[in-house]
C-alpha positions in Angstrom: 0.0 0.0 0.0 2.5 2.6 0.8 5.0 1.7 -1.8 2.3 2.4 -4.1 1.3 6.1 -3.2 4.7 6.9 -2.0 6.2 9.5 -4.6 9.9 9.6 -3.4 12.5 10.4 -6.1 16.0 9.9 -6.2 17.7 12.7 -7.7 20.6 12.7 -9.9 23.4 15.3 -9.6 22.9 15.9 -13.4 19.1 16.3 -12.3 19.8 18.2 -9.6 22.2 20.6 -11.6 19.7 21.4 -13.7 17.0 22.7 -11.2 19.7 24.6 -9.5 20.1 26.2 -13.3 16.8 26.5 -13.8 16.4 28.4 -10.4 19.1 30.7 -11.6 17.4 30.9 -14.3 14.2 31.8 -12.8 15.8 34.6 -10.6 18.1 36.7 -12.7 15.4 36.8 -16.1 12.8 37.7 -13.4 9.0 37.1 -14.1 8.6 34.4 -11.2 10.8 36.4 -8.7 8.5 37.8 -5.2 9.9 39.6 -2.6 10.4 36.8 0.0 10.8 33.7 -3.0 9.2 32.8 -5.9 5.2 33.7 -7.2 2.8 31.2 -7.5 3.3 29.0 -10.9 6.9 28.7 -9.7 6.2 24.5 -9.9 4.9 24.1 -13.2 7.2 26.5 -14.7 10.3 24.6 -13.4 8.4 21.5 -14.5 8.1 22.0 -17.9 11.6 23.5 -18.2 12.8 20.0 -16.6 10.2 18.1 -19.1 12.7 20.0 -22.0 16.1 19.3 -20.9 15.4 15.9 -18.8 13.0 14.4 -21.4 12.4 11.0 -19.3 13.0 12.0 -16.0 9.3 12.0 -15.2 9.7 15.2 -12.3 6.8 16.9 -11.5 6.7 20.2 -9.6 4.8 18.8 -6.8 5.7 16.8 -4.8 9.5 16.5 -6.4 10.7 19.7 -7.4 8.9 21.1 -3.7 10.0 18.6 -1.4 14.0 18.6 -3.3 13.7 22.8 -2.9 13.0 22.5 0.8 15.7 19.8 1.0 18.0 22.1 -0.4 17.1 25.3 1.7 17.3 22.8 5.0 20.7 21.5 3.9 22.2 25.0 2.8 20.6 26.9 6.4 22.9 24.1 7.7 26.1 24.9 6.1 25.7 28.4 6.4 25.2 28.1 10.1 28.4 26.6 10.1 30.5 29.3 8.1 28.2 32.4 8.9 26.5 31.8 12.3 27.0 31.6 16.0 28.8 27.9 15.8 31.5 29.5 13.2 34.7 29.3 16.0 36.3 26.4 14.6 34.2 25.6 10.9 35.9 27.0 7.6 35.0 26.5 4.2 36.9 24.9 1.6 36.1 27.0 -2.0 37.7 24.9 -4.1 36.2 21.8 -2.7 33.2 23.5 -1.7 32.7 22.0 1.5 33.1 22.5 5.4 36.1 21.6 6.6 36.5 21.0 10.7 38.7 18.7 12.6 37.3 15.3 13.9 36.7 16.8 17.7 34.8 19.8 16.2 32.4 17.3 14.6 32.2 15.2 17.4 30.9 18.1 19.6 28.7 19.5 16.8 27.1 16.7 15.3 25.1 15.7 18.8 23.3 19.2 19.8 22.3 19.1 15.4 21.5 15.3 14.7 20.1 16.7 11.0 23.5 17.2 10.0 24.0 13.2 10.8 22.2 12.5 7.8 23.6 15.2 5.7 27.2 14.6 5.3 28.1 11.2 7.2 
């Protein structure tokens, strides 16, 4: 039963790459842009330009496309409480690499008081 209605959907970087694009896209041509994120019709807009460039992929703006963007805005207020917050003592940020980069102890003491980051990089 729930394998049947479940609509999970494993993204590919290439995928992935292109919604990031498409985002981009979205924010610097304008048209979908609001004050505090995107205006309604944001989905199907994004959908259709994924239908073009991923042919087969079969993504549709909901539920994929919104549950991957508030994936990705969980996972980047994560890293950029790292570098940018209150927690920043002993994090840097590796540009060529683009990653966090603490020592093993710093994770250690980290990784306990915020269990979601658990799942995101281990």
């Amino acid at each position: 039963m729930t394998s049947q209605n479940r609509n999970y959907k494993t993204w590919t970087n290439n995928e992935e790459a292109k919604l990031v694009k498409e985002l981009v896209n979205m924010t610097n041509v304008g048209g979908f842009k609001a004050d505090n994120g995107f205006k309604s019709g944001y989905l199907q807009h994004l959908e259709q330009a994924l239908k073009q460039s991923l042919p087969n992929s079969g993504i549709l703006g909901t539920p994929h496309i919104e549950s991957k963007i508030k994936i990705m805005k969980r996972d980047w207020q994560c890293v950029n409480d790292m570098v940018n917050g209150s927690n920043t003592s002993e994090f840097g940020y590796d540009s060529e690499k683009h990653c966090v980069t603490p020592e093993d102890l710093v994770w250690e003491a980290y990784l306990p008081v915020h269990h979601v980051m658990t799942f995101v990089f281990l």
